[in-house]
N, C-alpha and C positions, 0 to 999 in steps of 0.2 A: 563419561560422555558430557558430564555437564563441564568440564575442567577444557574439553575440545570447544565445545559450543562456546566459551567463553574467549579462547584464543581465535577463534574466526570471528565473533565477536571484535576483538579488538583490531583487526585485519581489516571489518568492514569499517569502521567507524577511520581508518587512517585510510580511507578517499569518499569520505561524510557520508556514510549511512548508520543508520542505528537500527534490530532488527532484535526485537522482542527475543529473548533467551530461547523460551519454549518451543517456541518458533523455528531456533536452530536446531537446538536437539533433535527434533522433529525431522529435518533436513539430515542432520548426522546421519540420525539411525535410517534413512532410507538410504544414505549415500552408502554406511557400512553393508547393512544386507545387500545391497547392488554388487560392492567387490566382492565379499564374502561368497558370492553366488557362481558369480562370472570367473572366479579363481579358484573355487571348491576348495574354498580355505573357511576355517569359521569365523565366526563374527570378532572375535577377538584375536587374532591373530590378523585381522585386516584393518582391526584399528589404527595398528604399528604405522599402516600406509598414511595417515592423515597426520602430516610431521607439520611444522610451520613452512615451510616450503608450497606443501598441497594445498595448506589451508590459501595461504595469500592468492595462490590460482583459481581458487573456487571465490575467492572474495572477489576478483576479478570476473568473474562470470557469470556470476550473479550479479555486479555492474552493469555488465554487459546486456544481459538477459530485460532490463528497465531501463534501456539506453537511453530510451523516446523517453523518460520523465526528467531526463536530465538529474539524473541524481548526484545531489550535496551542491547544486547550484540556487544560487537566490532566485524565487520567480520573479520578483517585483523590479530584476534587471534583466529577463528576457523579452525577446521581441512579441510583442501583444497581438497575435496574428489570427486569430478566431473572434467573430464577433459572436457572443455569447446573449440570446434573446435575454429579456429582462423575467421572462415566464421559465426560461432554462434557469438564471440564476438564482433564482428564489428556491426553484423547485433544490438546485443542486446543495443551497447552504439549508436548507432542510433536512439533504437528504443525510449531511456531514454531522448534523445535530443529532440525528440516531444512529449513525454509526460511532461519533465519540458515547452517547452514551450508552452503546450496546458493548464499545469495548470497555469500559469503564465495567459495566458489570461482570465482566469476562476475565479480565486481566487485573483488574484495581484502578485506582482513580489517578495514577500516575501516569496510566500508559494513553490518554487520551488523544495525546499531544497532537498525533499527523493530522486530526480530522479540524481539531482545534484551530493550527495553525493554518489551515486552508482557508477556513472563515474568516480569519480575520485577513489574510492575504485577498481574499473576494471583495471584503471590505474596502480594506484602501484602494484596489485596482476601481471598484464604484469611484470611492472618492475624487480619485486621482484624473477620474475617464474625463478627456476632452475635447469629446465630439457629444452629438445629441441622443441620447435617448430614443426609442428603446432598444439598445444596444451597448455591451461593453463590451471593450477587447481584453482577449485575456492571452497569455502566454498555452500555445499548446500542450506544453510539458505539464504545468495546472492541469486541464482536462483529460489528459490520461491518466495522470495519478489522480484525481479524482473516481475515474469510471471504474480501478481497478479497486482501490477502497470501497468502496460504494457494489461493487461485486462479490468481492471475498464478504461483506459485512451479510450482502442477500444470503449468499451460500451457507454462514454460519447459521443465519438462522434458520434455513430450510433445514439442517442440520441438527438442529436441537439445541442453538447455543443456550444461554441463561437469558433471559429479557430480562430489560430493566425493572427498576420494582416499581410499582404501581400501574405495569403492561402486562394484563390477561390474557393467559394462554391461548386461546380464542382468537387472539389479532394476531398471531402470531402470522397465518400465510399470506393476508392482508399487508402487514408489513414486509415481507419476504417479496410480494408482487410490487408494491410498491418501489422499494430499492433495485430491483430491478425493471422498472421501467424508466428509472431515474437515469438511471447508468444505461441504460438503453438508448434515450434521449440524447445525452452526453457526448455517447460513441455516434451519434451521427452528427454531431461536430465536428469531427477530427477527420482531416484529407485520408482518401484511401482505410475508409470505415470498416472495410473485412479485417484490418489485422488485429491482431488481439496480443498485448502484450504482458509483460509483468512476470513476476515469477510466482506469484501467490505471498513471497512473502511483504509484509506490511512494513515498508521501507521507509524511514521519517530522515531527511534532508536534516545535514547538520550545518551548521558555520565551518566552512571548509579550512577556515585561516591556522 
């Protein structure tokens, strides 16, 4: 499984996504019991179906599936079409500082990256904004990969992920409430706020070149 997880792996990253290993396997083994069920064949015998061929179609769909974050595109060359309150923006690069550091506990101090990269992309979009306060425009595909990060991060903790060290178990649904009122917030940013997108997994935009 992990030998599969790593070939779709490489499938996703050749049209820019990167998607935590574990993460796949995870996907594997739900996608293997799904045929194995539906074809009354066993698990292993239905692995045979996941050739490089299947794989590059599920990497494709999973594409698909975070259409709206525009994945493996640069945010900092989309069109800036959301004005983001300055009490949204604080609240959001917050909310990105405990989710890198919830996955940093979680995964290791490598895998921070997507929460990382957002703050400092919030940053320059500050920087850069050329109109007045209090408001910045920010790219929509930001704000939903924002909302869905910031979603999954609430879920793991409602879940029982690991907290950071030096956060007692006790804040735990505190923080859970809080990440989800962030990404609460967030989602009514974005035109036509009922829809709810993403696939669950934690998709980090690469340099497409």
């Amino acid at each position: 499984m992990s030998t599969t997880a790593s070939a779709l792996g490489e499938e996703l990253a050749r049209i820019g996504l990167t998607v935590p290993a574990d993460r796949l396997e995870d996907l594997l083994t739900d996608r293997v019991a799904a045929v194995a069920e539906r074809m009354h064949i066993t698990e292993r015998t239905a692995r045979q179906y996941f050739d490089r061929h299947a794989l590059r179609t599920l990497a494709r769909e999973l594409a698909l599936s975070i259409k709206d974050e525009a994945p493996g595109a640069d945010l900092l060359t989309l069109p800036r079409t959301i004005a983001m309150p300055l009490s949204a923006l604080g609240a959001t690069i917050a909310a990105l500082v405990e989710v890198a550091a919830l996955t940093s506990a979680n995964t290791g101090p490598d895998e921070p990256t997507t929460a990382l990269s957002m703050i400092s992309t919030l940053g320059v979009l500050t920087r850069e904004h050329a109109g007045d306060l209090p408001t910045v425009f920010v790219p929509e595909p930001l704000v939903v990969r924002a909302v869905r990060l910031i979603e999954n991060t609430a879920d793991l903790v409602q879940q029982g992920c690991t907290l950071p060290r030096g956060v007692a178990e006790d804040v735990r649904p505190h923080l859970q409430k809080a990440l989800s009122e962030d990404a609460a917030r967030l989602r009514g940013l974005i035109p036509g706020t009922g829809r709810r997108t993403g696939s669950g997994l934690w998709a980090v935009p690469d340099d497409p070149r």
